[in-house]
C-alpha positions as CSV (number, residue, x, y, z in Angstrom):
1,X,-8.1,36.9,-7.1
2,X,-9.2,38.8,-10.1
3,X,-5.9,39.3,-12.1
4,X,-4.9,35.3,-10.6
5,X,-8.4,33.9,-12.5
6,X,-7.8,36.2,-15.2
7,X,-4.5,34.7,-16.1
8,X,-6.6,31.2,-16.1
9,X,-9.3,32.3,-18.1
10,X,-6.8,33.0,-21.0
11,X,-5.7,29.8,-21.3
12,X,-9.2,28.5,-22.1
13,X,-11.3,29.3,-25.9
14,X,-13.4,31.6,-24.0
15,X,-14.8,34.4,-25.8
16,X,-15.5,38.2,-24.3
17,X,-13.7,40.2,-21.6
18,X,-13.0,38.6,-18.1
19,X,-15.2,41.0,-15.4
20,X,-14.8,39.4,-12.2
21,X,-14.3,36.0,-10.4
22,X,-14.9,34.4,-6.7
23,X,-14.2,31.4,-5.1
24,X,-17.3,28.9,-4.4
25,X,-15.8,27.2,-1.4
26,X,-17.6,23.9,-2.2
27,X,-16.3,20.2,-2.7
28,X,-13.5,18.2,-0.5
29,X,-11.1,17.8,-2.7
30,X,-10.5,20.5,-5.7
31,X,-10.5,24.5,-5.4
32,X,-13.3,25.9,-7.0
33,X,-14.3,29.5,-8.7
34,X,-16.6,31.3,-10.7
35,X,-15.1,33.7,-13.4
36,X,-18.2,36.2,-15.0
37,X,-16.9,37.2,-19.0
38,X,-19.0,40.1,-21.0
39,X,-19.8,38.2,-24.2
40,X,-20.9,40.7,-26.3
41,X,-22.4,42.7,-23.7
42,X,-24.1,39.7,-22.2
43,X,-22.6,38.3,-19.2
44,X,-21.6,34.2,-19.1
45,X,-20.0,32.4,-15.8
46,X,-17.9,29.8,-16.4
47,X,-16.6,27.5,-13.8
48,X,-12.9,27.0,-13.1
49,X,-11.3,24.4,-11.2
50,X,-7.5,23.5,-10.2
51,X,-7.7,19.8,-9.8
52,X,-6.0,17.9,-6.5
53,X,-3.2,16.3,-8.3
54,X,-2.4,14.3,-5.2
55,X,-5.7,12.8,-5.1
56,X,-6.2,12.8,-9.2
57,X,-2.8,12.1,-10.4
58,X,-3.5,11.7,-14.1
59,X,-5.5,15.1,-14.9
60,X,-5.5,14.2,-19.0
61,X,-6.7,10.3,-18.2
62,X,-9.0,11.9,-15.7
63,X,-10.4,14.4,-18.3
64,X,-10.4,12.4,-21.1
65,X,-12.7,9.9,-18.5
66,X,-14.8,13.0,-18.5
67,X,-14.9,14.4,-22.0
68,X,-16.3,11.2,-23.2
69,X,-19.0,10.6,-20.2
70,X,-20.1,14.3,-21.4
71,X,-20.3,13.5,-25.3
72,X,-22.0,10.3,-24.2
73,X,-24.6,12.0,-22.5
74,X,-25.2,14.4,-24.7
75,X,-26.0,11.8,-27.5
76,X,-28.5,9.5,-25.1
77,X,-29.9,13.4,-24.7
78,X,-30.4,14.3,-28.2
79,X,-31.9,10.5,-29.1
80,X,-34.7,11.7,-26.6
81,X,-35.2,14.8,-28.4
82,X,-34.0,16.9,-25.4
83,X,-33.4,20.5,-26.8
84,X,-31.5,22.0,-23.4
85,X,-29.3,19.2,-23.6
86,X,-26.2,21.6,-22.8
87,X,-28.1,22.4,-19.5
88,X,-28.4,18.6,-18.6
89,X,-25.0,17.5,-18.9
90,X,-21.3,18.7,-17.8
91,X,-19.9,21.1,-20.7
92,X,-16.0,20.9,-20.8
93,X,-14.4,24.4,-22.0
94,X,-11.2,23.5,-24.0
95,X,-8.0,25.2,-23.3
96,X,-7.0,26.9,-26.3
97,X,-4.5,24.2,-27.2
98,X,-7.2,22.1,-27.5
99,X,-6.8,19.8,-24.7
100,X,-9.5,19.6,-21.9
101,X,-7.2,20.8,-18.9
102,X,-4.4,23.3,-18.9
103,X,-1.5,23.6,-16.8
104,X,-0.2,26.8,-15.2
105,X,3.2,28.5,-14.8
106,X,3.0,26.6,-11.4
107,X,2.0,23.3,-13.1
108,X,-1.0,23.5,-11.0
109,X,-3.5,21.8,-13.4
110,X,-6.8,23.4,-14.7
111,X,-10.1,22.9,-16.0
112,X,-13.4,24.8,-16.6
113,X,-17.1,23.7,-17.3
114,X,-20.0,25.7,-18.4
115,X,-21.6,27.6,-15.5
116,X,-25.2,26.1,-15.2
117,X,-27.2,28.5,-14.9
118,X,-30.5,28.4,-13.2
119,X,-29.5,25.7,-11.1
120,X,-28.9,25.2,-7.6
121,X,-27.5,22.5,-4.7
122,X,-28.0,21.2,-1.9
123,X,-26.1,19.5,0.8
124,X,-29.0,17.8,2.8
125,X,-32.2,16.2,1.4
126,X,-35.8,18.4,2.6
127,X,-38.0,15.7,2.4
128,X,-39.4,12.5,0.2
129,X,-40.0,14.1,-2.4
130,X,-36.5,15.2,-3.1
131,X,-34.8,12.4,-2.1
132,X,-37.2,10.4,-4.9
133,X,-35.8,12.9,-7.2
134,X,-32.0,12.6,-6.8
135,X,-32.3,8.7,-6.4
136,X,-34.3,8.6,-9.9
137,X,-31.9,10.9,-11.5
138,X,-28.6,8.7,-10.4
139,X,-30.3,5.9,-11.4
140,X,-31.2,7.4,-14.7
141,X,-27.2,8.1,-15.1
142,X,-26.5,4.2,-14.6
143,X,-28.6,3.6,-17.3
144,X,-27.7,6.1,-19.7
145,X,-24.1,5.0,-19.1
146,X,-24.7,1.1,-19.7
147,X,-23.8,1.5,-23.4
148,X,-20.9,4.0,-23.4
149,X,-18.4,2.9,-26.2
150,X,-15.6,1.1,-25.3
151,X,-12.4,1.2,-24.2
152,X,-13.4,0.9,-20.5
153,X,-13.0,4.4,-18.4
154,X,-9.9,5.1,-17.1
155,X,-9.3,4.1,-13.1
156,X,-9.0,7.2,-11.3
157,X,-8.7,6.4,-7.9
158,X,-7.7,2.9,-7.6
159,X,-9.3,0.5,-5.0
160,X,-12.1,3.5,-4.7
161,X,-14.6,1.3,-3.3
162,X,-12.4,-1.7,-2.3
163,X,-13.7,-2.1,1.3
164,X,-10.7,-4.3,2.2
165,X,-8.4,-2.1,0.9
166,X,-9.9,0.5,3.0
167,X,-9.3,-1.3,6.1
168,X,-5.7,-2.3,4.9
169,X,-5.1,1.1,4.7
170,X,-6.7,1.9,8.1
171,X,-4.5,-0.6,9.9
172,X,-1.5,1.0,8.0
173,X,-1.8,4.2,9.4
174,X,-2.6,2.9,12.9
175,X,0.6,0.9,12.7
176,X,2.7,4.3,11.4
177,X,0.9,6.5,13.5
178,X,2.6,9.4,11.6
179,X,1.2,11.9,13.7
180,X,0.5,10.7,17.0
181,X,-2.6,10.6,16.6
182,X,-3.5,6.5,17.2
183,X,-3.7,6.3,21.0
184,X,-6.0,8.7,20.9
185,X,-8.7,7.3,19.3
186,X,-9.0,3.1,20.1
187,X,-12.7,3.3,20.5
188,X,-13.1,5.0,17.1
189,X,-10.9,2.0,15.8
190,X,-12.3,-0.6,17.4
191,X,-15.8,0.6,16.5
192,X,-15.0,0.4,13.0
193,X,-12.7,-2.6,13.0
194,X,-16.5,-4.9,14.9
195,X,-18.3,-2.8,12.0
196,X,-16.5,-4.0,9.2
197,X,-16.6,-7.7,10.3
198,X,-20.3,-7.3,10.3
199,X,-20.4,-5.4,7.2
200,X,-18.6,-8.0,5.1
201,X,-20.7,-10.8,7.0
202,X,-23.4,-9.1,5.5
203,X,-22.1,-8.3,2.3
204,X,-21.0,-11.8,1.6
205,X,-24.5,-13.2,2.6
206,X,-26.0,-11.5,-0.8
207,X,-23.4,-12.2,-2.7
208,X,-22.2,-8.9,-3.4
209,X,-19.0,-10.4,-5.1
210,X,-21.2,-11.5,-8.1
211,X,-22.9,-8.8,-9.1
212,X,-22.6,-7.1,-12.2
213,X,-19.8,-4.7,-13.0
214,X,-21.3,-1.4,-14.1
215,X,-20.4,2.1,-14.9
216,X,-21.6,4.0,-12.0
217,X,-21.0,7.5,-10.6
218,X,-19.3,6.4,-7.2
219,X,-20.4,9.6,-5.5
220,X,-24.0,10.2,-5.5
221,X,-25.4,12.7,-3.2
222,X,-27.5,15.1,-3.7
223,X,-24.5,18.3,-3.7
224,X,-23.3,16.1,-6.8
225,X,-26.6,16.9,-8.5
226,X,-28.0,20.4,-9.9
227,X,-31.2,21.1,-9.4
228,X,-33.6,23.3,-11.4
229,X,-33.9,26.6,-9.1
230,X,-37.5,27.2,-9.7
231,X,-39.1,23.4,-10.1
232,X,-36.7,21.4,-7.9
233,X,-36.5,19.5,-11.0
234,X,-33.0,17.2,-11.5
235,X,-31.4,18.8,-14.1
236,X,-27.5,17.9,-14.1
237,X,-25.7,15.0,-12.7
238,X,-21.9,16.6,-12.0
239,X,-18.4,16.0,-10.5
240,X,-17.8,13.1,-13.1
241,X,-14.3,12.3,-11.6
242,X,-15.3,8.8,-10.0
243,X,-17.0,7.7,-12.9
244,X,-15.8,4.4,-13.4
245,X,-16.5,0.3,-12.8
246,X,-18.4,-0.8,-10.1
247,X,-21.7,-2.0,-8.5
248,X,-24.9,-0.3,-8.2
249,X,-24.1,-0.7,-4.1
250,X,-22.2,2.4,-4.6
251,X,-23.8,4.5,-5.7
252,X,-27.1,3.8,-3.7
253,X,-25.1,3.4,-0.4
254,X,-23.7,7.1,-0.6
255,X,-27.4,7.8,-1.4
256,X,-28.2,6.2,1.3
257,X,-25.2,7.4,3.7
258,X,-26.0,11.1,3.2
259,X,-29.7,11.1,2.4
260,X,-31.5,9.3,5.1
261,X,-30.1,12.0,7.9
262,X,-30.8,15.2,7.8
263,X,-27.6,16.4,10.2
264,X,-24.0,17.6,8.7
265,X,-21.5,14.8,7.7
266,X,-19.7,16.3,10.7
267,X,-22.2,16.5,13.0
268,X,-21.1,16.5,16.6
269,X,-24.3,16.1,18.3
270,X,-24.3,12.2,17.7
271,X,-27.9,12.6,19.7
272,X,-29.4,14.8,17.0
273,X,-28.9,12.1,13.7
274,X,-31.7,10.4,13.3
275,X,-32.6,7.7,10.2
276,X,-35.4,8.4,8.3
277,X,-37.1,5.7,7.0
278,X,-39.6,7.3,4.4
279,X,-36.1,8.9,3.0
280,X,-34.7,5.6,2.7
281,X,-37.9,4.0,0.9
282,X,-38.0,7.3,-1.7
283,X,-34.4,6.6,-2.2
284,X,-35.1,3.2,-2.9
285,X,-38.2,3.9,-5.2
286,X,-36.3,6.3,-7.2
287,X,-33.2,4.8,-7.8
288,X,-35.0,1.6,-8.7
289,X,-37.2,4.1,-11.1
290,X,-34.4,5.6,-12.7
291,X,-32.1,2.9,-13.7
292,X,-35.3,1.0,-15.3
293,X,-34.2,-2.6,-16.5
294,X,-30.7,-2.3,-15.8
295,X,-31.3,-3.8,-12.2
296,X,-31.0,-7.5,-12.2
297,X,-33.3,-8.9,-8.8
298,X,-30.1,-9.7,-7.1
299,X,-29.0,-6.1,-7.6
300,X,-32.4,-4.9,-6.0
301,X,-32.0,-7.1,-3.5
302,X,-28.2,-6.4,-2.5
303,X,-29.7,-2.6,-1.8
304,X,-30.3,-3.6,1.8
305,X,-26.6,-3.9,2.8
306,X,-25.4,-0.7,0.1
307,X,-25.5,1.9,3.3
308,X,-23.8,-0.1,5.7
309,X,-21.6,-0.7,3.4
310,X,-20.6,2.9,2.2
311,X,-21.5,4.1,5.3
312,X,-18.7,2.1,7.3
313,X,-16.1,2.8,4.2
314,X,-16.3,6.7,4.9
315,X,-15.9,6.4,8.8
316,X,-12.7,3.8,7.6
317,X,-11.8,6.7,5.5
318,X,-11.9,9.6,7.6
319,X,-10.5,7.7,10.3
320,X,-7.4,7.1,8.1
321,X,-7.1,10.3,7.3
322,X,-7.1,11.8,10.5
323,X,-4.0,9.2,11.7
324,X,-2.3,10.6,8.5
325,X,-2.5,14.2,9.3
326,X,-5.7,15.0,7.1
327,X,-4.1,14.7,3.4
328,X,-6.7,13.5,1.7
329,X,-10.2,15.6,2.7
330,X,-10.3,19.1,3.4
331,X,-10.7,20.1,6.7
332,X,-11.8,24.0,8.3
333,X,-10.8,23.0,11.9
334,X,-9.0,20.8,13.9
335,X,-10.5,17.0,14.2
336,X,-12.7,17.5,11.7
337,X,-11.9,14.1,10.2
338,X,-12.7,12.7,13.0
339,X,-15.9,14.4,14.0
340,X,-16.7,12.9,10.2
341,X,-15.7,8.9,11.1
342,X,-17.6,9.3,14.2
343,X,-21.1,10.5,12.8
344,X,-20.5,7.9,9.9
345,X,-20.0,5.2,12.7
346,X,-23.3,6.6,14.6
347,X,-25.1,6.2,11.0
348,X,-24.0,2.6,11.4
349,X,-25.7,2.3,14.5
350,X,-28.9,3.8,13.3
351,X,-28.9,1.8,10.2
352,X,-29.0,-1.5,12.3
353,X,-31.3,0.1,14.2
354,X,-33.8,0.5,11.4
355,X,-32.9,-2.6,9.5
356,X,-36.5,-4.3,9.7
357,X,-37.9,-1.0,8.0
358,X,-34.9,-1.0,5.2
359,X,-35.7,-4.8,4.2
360,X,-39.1,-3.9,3.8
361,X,-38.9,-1.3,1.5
362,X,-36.6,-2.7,-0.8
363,X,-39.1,-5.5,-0.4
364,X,-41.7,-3.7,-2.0
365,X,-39.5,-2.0,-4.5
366,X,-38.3,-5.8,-5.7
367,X,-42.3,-6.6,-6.2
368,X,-43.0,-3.9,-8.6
């Protein structure tokens, strides 16, 4: 792996000697390392990244998307007075061509960041307090990215968070059935076709169609946010790729989908996820907190049915990609796809379950 990431590292304006490098085996979609460089006798990390291509077809509109959220952020950071501001925000290492990406003798397609250092992640939220934290911090990146410069950020993915596109997809791949897998799993598609009725009932009912368009992150959970290693402190929102139009349901739905349970997204003891409600009203607090007055009351409002929402487009999602052969997420053993739509459709459940509690706190959120 050493001489392979060495080879990388040269293409990038990366001073010193490359030392070492490892894999760090985290994220669904792009293959991730660490390269360590002596600087002068000091040693620096840098992140390197070979981008999904199937999933990310345009790497230079994708990192040009990037480059410009980065400079953005660094000027609403240095208007604060914030001197770590390199710490705070995504640093893009330039090939030495001067693009942000290079491409390899294989035409695999790279990238590399800044390692942050004295940071850490984490996939599952430990308690209120935390889950206040990431919510204010994602709401804080809305806000900061209301007043990015045109021209509009590229599409990346299109139909991202295009419900009905989800489910046009899911009934594709039940009708192709590409890999046999469709008879095997009618109560995981019946499950999510009842959902989805209720889901867009409920949608529908606050008028989700006519709220504002925003720039939002499309990915918020807390493994897409660094946290200060000693303070717990939020100190860098990351994996810009999905930055692009949308609602503020997206974002806070995926806050919601992976923060109010403290089990695995592929959990398969659908008796051990539980909701928890004080998670959901620190999420709510905190985004609310964070995005300031960019929330319009209907926004605040339209919270309630965010979860379901996002909740139900994963399990659609998962479920689709199990049918075609798993091409999209990354999967470590067999079914795991499908061990994923099922724990998002048990979520569902819960959610309903705990409906009364949700409207509540967003309640109280909406009066200040």
């Amino acid at each position: 792996m050493d001489d392979f990431l060495r080879s990388i590292g040269r293409r990038f304006d990366i001073p010193g000697r490359f030392l070492r490098g490892e894999s760090l085996g985290r994220g669904h979609i792009h293959d991730t390392f660490v390269a360590v460089f002596d600087e002068n006798g000091a040693e620096r990390r840098y992140v390197k990244q070979r981008l999904n291509t199937r999933v990310f077809t345009d790497p230079a509109r994708l990192m040009d998307n990037v480059v410009r959220i980065s400079e953005h952020l660094g000027r609403k950071l240095a208007e604060r007075g914030v001197r770590d501001r390199d710490r705070r925000r995504l640093v893009v290492i330039r090939a030495r061509d001067g693009r942000p990406f290079c491409v390899d003798d294989n035409g695999a397609s790279w990238r590399s960041f800044r390692y942050q250092e004295g940071t850490r992640s984490r996939d599952t939220i430990d308690g209120p307090e935390q889950a206040y934290v990431t919510a204010r911090a994602f709401g804080a990146f809305a806000g900061q990215m209301s007043d990015l410069p045109p021209p509009p950020l590229a599409v990346t993915i299109p139909h991202f968070h295009d419900l009905e596109h989800r489910r046009a997809r899911l009934d594709a791949a039940i009708r192709a059935d590409s890999v046999g897998r469709a008879a095997a799993v009618t109560a995981e598609i019946e499950q999510a076709r009842g959902e989805y009725e209720c889901v867009t009932a409920a949608l529908a009912a606050v008028g989700a169609g006519e709220l504002p368009r925003r720039i939002v992150h499309n990915d918020c959970k807390l493994d897409n946010l660094l946290l200060d290693a000693e303070t717990g402190e939020a100190r860098c929102v990351i994996d810009l790729d999905t930055v692009m139009g949308g609602t503020v349901l997206c974002d806070f739905g995926e806050l919601v989908r992976t923060g109010t349970c403290a089990a695995s997204e592929d959990e398969r003891d659908l008796g051990a996820l539980r909701f928890d409600t004080e998670l959901f009203d620190a999420l709510a607090r905190g985004y609310v907190a964070g995005a300031g007055a960019l929330l319009s009351e209907p926004e605040i409002h339209a919270l309630l049915v965010a979860g379901p929402s996002l909740t139900l487009e994963n399990a659609i999602r998962f479920l689709t990609d199990h049918l075609e052969g798993d091409v999209y997420f990354r999967i470590h053993r067999e079914g795991q796809n499908l061990d994923r739509c099922r724990a998002q459709l048990r979520r569902l459940e819960l959610q309903a379950e705990h409906r009364d509690a949700a409207r509540a706190a967003i309640e109280r959120v909406a009066r200040g």
